[in-house]
N, CA, C, O and CB atoms as a CASP TS submission, in Angstrom:
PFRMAT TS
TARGET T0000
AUTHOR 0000-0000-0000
METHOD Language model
MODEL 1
PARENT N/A
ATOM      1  N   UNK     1      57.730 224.429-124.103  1.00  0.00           N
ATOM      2  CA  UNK     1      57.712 225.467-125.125  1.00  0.00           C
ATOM      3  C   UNK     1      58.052 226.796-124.453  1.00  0.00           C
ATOM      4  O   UNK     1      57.495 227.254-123.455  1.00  0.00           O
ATOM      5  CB  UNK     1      56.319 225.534-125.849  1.00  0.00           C
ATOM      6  N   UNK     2      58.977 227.307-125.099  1.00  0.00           N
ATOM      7  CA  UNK     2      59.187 228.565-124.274  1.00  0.00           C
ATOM      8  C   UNK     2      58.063 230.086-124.555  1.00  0.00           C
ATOM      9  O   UNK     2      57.052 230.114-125.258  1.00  0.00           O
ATOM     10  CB  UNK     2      60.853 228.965-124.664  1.00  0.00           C
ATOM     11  N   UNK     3      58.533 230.976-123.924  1.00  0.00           N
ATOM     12  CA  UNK     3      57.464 232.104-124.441  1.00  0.00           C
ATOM     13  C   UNK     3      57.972 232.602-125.677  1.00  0.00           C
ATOM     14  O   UNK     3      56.916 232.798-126.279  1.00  0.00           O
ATOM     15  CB  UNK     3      57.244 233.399-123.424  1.00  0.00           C
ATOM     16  N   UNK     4      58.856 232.926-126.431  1.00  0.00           N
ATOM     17  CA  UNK     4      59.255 233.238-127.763  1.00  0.00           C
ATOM     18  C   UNK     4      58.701 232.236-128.907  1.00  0.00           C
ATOM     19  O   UNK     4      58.050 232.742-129.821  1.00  0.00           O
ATOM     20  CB  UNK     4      60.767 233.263-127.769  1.00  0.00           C
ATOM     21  N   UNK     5      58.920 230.880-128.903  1.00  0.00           N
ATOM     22  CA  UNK     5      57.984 230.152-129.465  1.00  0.00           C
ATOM     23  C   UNK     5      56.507 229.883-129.569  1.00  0.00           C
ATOM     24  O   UNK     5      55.879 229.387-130.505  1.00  0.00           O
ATOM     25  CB  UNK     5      58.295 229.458-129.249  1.00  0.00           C
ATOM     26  N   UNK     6      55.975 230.445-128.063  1.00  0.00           N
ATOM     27  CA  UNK     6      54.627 230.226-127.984  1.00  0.00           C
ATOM     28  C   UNK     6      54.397 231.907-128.782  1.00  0.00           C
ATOM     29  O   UNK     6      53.249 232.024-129.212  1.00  0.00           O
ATOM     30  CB  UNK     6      53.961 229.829-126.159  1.00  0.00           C
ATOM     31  N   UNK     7      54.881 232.583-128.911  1.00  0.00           N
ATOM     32  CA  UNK     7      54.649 234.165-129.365  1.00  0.00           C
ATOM     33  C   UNK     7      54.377 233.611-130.714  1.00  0.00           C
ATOM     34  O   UNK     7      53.200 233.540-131.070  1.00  0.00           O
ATOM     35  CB  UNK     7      56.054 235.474-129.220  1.00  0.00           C
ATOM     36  N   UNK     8      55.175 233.272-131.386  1.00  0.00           N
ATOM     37  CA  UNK     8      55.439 232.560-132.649  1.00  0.00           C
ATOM     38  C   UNK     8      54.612 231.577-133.214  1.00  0.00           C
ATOM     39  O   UNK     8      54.244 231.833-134.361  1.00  0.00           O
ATOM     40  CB  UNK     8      56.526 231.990-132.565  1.00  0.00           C
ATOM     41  N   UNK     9      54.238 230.575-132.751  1.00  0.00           N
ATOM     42  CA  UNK     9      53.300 229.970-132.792  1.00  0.00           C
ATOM     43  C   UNK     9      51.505 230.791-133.134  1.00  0.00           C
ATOM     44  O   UNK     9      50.502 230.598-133.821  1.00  0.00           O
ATOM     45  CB  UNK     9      53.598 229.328-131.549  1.00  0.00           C
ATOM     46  N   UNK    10      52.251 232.101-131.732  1.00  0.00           N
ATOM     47  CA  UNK    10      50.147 232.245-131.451  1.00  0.00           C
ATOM     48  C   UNK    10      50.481 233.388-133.247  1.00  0.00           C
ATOM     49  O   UNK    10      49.741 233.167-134.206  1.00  0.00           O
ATOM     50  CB  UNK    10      49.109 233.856-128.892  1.00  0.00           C
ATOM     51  N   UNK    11      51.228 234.100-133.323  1.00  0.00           N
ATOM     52  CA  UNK    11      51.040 235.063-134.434  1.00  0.00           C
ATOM     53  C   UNK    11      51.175 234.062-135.811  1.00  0.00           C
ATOM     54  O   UNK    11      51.497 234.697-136.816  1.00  0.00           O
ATOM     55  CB  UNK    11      52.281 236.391-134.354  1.00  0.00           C
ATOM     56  N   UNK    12      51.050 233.120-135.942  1.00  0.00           N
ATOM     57  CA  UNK    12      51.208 232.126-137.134  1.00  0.00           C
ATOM     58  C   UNK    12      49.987 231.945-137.917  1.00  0.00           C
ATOM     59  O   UNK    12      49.726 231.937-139.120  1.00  0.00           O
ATOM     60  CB  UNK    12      51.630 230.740-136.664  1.00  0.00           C
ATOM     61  N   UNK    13      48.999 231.734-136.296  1.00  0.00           N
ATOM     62  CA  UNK    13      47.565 231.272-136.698  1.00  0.00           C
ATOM     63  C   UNK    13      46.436 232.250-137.530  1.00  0.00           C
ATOM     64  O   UNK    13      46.365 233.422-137.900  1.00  0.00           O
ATOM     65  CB  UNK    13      46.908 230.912-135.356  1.00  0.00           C
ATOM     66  N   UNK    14      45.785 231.288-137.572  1.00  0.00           N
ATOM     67  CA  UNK    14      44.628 232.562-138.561  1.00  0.00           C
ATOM     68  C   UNK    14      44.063 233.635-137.850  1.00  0.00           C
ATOM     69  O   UNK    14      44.240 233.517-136.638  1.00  0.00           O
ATOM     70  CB  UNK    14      43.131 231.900-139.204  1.00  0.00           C
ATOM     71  N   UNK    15      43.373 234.756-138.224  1.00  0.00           N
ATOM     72  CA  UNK    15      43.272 235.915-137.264  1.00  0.00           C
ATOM     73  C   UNK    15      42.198 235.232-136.665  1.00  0.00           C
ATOM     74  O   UNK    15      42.246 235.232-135.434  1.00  0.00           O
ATOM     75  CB  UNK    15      43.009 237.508-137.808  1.00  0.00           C
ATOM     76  N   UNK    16      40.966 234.481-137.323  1.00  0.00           N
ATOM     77  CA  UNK    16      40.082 234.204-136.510  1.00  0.00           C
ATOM     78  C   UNK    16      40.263 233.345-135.308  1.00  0.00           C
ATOM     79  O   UNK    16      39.483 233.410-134.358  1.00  0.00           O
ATOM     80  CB  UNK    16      39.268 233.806-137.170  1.00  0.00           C
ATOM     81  N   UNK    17      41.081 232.702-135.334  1.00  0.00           N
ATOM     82  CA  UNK    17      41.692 231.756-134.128  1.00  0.00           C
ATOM     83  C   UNK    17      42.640 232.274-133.005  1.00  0.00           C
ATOM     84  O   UNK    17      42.900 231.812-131.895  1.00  0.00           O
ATOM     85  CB  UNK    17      42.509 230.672-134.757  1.00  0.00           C
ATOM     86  N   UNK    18      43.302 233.991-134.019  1.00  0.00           N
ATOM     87  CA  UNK    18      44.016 234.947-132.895  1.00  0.00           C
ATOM     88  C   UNK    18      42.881 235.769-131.574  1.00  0.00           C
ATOM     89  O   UNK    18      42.945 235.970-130.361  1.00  0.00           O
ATOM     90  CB  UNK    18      44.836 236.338-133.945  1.00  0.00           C
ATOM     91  N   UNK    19      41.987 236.021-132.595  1.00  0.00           N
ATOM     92  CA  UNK    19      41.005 236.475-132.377  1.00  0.00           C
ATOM     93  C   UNK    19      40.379 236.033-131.039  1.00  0.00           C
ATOM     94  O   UNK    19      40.109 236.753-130.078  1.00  0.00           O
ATOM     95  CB  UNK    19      40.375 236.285-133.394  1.00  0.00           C
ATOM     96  N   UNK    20      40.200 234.689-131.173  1.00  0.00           N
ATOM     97  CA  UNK    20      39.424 233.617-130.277  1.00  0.00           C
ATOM     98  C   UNK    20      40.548 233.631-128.817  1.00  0.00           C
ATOM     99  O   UNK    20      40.280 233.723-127.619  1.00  0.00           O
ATOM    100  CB  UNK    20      39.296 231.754-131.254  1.00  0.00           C
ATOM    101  N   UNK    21      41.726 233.513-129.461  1.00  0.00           N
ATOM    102  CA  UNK    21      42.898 233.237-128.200  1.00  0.00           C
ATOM    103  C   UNK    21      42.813 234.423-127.543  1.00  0.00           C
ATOM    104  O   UNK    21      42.726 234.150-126.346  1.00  0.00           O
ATOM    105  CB  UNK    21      44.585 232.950-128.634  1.00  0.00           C
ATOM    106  N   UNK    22      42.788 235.990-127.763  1.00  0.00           N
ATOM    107  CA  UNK    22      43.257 237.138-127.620  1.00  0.00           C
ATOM    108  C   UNK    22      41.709 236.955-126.760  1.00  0.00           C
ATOM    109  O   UNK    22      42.029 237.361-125.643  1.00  0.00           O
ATOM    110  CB  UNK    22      43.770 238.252-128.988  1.00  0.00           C
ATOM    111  N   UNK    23      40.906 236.747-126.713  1.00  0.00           N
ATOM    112  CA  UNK    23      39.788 236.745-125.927  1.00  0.00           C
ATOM    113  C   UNK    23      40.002 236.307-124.478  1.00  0.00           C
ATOM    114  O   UNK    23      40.068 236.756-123.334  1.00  0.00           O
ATOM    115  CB  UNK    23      38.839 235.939-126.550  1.00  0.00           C
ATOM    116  N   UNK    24      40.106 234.638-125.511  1.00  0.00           N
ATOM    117  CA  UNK    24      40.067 233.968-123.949  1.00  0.00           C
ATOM    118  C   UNK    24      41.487 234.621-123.071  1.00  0.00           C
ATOM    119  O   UNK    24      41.267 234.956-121.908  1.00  0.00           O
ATOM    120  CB  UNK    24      40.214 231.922-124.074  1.00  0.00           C
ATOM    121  N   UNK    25      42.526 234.751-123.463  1.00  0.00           N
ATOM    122  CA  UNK    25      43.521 235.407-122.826  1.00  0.00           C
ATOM    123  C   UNK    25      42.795 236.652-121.521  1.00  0.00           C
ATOM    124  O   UNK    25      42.832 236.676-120.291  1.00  0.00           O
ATOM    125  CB  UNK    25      44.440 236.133-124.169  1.00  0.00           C
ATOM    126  N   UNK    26      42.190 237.548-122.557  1.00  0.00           N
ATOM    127  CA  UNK    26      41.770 238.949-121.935  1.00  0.00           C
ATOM    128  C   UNK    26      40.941 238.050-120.231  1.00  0.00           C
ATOM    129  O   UNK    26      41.161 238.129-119.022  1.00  0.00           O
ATOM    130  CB  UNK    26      40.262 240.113-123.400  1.00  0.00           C
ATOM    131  N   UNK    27      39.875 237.199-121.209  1.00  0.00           N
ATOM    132  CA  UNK    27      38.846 236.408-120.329  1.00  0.00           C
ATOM    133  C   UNK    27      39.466 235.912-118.880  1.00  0.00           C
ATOM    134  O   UNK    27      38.866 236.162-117.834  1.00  0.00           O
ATOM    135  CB  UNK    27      38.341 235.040-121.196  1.00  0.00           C
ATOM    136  N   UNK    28      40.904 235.079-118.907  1.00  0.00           N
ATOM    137  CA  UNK    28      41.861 234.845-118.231  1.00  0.00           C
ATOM    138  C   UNK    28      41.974 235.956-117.042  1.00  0.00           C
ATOM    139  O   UNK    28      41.773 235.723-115.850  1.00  0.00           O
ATOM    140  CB  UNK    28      42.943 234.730-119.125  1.00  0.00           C
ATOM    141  N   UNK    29      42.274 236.993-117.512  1.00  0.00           N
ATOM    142  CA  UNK    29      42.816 238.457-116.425  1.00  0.00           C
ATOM    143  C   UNK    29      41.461 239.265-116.222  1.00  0.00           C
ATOM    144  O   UNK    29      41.691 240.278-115.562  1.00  0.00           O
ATOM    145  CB  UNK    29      44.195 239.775-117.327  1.00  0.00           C
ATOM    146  N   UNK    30      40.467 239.176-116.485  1.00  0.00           N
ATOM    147  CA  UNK    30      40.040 239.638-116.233  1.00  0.00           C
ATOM    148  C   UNK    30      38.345 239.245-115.305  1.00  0.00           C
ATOM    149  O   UNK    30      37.478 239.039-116.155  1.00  0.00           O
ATOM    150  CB  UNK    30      40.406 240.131-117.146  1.00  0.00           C
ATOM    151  N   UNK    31      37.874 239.139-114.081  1.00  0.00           N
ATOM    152  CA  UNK    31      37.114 238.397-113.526  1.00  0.00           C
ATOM    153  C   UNK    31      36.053 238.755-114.443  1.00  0.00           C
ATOM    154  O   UNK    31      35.969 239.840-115.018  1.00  0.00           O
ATOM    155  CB  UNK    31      36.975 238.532-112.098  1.00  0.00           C
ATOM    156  N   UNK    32      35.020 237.512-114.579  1.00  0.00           N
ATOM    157  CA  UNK    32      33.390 237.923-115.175  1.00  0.00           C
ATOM    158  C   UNK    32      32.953 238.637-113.715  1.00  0.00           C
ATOM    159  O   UNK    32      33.579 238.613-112.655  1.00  0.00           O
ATOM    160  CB  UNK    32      32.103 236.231-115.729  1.00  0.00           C
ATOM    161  N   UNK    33      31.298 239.466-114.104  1.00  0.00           N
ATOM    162  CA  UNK    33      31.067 239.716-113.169  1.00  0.00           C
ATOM    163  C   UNK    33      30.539 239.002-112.333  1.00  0.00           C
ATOM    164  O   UNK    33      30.530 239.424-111.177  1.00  0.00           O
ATOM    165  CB  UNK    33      30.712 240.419-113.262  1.00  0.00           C
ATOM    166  N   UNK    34      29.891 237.622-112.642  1.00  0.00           N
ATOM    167  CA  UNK    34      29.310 236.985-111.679  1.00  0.00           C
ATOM    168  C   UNK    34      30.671 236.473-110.730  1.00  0.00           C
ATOM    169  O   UNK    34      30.602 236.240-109.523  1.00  0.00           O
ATOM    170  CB  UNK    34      28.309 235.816-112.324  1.00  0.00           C
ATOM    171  N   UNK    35      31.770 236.371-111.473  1.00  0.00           N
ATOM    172  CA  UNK    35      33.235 236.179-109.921  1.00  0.00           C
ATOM    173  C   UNK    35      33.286 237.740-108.981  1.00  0.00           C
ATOM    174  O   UNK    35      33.532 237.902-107.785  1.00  0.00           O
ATOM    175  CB  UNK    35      35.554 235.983-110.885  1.00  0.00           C
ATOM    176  N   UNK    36      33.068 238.400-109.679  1.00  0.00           N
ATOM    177  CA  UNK    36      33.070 239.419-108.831  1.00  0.00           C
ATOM    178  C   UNK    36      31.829 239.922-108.191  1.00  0.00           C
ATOM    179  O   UNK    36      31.937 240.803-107.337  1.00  0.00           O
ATOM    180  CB  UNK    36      33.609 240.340-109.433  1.00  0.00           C
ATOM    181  N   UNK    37      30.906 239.553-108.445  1.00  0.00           N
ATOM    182  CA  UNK    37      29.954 239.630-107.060  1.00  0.00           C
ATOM    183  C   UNK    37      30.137 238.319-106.252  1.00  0.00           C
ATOM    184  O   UNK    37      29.949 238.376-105.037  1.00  0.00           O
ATOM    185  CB  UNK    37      28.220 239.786-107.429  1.00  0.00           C
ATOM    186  N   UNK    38      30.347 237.615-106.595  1.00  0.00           N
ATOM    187  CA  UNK    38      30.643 236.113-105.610  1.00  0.00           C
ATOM    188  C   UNK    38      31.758 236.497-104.705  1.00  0.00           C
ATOM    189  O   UNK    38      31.805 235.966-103.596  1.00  0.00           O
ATOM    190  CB  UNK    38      31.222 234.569-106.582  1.00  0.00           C
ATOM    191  N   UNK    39      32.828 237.527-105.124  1.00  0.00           N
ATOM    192  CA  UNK    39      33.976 237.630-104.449  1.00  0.00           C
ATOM    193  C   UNK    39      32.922 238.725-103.135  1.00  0.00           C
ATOM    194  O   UNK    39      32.847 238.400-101.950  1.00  0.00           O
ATOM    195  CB  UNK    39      35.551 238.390-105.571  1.00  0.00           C
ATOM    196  N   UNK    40      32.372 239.719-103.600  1.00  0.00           N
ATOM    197  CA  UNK    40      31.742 240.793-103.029  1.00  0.00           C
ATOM    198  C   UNK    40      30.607 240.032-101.929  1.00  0.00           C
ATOM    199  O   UNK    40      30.523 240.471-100.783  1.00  0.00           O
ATOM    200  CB  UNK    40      31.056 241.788-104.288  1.00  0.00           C
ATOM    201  N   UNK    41      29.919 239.092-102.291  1.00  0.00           N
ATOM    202  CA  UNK    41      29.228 238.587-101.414  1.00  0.00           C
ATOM    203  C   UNK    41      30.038 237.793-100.087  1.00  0.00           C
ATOM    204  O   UNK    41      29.631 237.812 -98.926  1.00  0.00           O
ATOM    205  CB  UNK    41      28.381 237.782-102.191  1.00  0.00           C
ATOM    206  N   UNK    42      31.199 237.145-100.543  1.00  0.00           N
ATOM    207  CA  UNK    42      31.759 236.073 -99.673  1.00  0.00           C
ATOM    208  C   UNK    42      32.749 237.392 -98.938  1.00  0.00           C
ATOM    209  O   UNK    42      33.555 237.019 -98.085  1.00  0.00           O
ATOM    210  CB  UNK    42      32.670 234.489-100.623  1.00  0.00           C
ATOM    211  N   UNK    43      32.686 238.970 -99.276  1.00  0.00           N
ATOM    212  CA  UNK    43      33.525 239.102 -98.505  1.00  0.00           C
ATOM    213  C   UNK    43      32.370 240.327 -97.450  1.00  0.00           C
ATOM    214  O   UNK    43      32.830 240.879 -96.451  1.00  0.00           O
ATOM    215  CB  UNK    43      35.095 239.548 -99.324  1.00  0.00           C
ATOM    216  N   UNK    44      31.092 240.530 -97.856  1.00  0.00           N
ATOM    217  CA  UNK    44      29.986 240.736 -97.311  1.00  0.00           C
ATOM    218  C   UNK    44      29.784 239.794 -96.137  1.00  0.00           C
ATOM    219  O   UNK    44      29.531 240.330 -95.058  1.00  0.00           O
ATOM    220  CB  UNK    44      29.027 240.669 -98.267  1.00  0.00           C
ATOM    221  N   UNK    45      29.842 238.757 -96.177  1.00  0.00           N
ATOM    222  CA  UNK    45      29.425 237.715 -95.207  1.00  0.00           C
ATOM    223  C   UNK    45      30.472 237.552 -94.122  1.00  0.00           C
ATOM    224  O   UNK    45      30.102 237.623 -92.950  1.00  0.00           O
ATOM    225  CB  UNK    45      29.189 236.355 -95.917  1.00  0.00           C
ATOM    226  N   UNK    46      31.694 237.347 -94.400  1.00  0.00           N
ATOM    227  CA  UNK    46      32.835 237.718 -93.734  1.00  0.00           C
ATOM    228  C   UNK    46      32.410 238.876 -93.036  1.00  0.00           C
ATOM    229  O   UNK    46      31.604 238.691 -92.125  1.00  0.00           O
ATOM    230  CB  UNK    46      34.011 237.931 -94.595  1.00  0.00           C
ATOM    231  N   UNK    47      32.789 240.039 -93.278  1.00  0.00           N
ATOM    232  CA  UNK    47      32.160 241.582 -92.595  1.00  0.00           C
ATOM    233  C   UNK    47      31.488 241.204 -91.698  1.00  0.00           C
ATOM    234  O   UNK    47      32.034 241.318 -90.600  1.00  0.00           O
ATOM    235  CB  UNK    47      31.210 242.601 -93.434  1.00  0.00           C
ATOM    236  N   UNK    48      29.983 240.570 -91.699  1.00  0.00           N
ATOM    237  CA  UNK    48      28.843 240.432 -91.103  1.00  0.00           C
ATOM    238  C   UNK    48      29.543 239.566 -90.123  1.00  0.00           C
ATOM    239  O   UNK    48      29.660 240.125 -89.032  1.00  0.00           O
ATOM    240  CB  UNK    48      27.595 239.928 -91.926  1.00  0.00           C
ATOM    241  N   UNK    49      30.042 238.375 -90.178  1.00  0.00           N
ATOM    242  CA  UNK    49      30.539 237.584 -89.396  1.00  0.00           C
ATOM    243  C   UNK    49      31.429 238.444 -88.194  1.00  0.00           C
ATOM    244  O   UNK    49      31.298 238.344 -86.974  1.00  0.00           O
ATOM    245  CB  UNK    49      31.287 236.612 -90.262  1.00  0.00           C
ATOM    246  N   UNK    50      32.266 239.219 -88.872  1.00  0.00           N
ATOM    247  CA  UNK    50      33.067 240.194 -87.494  1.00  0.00           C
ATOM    248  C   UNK    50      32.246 240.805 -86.432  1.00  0.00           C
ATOM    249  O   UNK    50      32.286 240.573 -85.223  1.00  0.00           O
ATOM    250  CB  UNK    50      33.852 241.572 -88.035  1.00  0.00           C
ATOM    251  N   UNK    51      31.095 242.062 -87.433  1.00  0.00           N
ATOM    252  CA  UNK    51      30.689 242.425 -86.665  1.00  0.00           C
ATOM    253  C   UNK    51      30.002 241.705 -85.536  1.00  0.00           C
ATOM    254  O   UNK    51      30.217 241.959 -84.350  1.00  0.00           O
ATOM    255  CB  UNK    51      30.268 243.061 -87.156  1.00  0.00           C
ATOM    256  N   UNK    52      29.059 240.676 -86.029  1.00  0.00           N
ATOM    257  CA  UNK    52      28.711 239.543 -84.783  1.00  0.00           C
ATOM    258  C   UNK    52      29.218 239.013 -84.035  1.00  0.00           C
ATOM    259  O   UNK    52      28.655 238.763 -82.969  1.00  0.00           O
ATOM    260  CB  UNK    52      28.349 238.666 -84.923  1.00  0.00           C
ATOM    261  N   UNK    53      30.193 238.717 -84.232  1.00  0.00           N
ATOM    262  CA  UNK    53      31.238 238.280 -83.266  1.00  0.00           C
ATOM    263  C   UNK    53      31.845 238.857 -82.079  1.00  0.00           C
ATOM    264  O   UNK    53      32.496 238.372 -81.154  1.00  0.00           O
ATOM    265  CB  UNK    53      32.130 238.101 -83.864  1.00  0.00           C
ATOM    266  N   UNK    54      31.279 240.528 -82.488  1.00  0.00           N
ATOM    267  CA  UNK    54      32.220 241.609 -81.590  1.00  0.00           C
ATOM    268  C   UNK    54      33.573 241.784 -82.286  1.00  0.00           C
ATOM    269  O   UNK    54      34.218 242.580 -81.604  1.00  0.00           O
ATOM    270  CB  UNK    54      32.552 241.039 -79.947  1.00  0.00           C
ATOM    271  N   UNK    55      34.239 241.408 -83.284  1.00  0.00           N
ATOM    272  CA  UNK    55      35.548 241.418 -83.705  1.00  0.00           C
ATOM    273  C   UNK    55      36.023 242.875 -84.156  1.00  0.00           C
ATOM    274  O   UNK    55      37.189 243.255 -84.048  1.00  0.00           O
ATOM    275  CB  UNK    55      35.680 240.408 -84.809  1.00  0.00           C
ATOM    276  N   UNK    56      35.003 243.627 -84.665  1.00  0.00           N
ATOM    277  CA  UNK    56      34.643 244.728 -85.290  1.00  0.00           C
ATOM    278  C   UNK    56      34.038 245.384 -84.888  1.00  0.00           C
ATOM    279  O   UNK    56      33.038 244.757 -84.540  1.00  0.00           O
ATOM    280  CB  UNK    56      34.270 244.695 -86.113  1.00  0.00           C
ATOM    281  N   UNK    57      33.874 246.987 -84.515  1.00  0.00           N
ATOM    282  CA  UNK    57      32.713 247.733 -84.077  1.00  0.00           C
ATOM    283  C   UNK    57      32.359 248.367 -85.145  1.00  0.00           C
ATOM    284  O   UNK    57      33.234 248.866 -85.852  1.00  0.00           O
ATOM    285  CB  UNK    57      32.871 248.627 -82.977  1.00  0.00           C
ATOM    286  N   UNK    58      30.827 248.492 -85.525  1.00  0.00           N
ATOM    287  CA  UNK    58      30.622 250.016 -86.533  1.00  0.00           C
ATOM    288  C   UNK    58      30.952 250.971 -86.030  1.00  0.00           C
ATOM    289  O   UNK    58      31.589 251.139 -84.990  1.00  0.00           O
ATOM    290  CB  UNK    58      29.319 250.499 -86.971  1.00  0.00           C
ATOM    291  N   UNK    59      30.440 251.836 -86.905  1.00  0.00           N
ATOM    292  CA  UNK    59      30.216 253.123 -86.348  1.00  0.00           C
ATOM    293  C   UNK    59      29.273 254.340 -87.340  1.00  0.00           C
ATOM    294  O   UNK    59      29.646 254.623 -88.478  1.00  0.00           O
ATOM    295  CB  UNK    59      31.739 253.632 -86.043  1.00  0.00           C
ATOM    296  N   UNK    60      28.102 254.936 -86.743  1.00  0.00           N
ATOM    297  CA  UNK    60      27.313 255.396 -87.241  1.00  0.00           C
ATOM    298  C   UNK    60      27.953 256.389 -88.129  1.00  0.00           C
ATOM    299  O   UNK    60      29.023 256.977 -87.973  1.00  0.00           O
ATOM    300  CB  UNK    60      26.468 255.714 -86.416  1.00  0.00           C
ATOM    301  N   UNK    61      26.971 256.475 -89.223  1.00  0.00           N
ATOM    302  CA  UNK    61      27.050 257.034 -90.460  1.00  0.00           C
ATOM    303  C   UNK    61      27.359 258.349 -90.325  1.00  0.00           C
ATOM    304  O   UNK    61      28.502 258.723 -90.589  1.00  0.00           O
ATOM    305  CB  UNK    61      25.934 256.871 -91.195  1.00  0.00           C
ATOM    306  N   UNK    62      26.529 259.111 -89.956  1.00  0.00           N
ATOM    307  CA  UNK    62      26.779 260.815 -89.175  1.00  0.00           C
ATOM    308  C   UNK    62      28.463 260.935 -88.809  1.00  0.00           C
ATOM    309  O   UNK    62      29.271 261.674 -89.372  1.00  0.00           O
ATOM    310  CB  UNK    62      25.701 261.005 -87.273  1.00  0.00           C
ATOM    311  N   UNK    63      28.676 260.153 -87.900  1.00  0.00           N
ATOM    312  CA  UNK    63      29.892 260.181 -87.359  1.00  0.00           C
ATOM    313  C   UNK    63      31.228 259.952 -88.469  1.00  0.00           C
ATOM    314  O   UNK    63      32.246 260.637 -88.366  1.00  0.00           O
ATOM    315  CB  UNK    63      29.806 259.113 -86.268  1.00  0.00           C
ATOM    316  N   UNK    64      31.090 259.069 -89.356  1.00  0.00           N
ATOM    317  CA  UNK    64      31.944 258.766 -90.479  1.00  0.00           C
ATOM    318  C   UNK    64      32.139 260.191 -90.824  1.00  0.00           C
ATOM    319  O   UNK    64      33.181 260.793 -90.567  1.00  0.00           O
ATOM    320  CB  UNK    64      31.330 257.779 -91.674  1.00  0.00           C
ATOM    321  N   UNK    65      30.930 260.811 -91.517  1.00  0.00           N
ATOM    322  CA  UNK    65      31.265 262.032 -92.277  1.00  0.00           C
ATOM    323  C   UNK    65      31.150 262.774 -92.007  1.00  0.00           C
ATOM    324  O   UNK    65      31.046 263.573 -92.937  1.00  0.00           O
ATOM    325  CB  UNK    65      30.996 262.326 -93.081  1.00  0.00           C
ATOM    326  N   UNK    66      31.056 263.284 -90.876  1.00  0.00           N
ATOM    327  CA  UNK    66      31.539 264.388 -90.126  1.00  0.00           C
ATOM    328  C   UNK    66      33.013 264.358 -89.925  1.00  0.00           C
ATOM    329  O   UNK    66      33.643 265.416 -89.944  1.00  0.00           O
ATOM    330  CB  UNK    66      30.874 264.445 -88.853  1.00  0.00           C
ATOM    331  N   UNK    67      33.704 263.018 -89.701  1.00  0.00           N
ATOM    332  CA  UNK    67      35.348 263.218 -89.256  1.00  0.00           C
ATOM    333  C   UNK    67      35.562 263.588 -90.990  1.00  0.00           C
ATOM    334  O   UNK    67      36.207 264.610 -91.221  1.00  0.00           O
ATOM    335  CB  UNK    67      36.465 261.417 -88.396  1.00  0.00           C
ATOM    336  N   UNK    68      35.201 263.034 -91.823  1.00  0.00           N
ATOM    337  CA  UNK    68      35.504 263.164 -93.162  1.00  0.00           C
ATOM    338  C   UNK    68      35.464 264.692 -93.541  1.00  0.00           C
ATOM    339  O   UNK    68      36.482 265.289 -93.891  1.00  0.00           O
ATOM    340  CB  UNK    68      34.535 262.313 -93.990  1.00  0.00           C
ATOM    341  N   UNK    69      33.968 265.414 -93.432  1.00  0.00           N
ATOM    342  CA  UNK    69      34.342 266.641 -93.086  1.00  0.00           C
ATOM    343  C   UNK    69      35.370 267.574 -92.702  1.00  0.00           C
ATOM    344  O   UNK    69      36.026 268.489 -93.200  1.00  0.00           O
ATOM    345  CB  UNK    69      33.914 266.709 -92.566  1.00  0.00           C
ATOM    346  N   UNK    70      35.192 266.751 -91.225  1.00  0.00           N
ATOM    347  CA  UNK    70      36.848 267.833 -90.581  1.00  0.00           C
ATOM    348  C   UNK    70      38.083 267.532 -91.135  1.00  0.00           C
ATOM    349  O   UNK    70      38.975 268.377 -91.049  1.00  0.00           O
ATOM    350  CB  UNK    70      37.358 267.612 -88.848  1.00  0.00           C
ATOM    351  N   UNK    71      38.369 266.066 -91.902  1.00  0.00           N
ATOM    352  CA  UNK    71      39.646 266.190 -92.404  1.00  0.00           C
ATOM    353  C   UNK    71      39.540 267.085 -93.710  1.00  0.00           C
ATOM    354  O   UNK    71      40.667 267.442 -94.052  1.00  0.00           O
ATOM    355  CB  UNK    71      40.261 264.774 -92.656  1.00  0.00           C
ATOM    356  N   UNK    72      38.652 267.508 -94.456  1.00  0.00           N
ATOM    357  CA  UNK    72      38.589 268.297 -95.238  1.00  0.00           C
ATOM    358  C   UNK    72      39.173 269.077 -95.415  1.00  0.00           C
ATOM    359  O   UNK    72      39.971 269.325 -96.319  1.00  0.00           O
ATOM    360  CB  UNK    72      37.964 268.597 -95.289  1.00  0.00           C
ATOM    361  N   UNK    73      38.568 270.084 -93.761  1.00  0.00           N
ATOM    362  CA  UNK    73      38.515 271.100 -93.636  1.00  0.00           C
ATOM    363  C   UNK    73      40.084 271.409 -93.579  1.00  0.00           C
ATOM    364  O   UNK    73      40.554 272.542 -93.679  1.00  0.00           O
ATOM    365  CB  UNK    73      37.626 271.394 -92.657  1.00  0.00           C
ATOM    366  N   UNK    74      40.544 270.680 -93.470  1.00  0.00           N
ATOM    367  CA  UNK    74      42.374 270.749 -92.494  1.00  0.00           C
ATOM    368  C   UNK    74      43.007 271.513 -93.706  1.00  0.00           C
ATOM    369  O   UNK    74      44.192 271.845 -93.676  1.00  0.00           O
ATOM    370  CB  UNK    74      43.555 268.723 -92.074  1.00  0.00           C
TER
END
C-alpha cells in the first residue's frame, strides 16, 4: 500500500477511529516517560561505569562554574 492510499484510507475512517490512530501515531514518536527514564538510567550506569574504570575523570563542581563564569565574562 503506498503512502497516498494509506492517507486515503486513514481520512475515510470514522473520527473516532481517526482519533484512536492519530494517538497511537503521536504514541509512536513520541517516548512514554517510563522509556525515558529507562533510557536516563541505562545511560546513568554507563557514566558510572567510565568513571570506575578510570575512562573518565570528574571534575569538582566549584571548578565547572567558575570556568563557566570566566567564559561569561569574555
Amino acid at each position: 500500500m503506498s503512502t497516498e492510499e494509506l492517507m486515503s484510507e486513514a481520512v475515510s475512517l470514522p473520527v473516532d477511529i481517526r482519533l484512536k490512530l492519530v494517538e497511537r501515531l503521536l504514541q509512536s514518536l513520541n517516548p512514554s516517560q517510563k522509556e525515558i527514564d529507562e533510557m536516563w538510567a541505562t545511560e546513568a550506569e554507563r557514566r558510572v561505569r567510565e568513571i570506575e574504570s578510570g575512562e573518565v575523570k570528574t571534575v569538582p563542581g566549584d571548578k565547572v562554574f567558575s570556568k563557566i563564569s570566566d567564559r561569561l565574562k569574555e
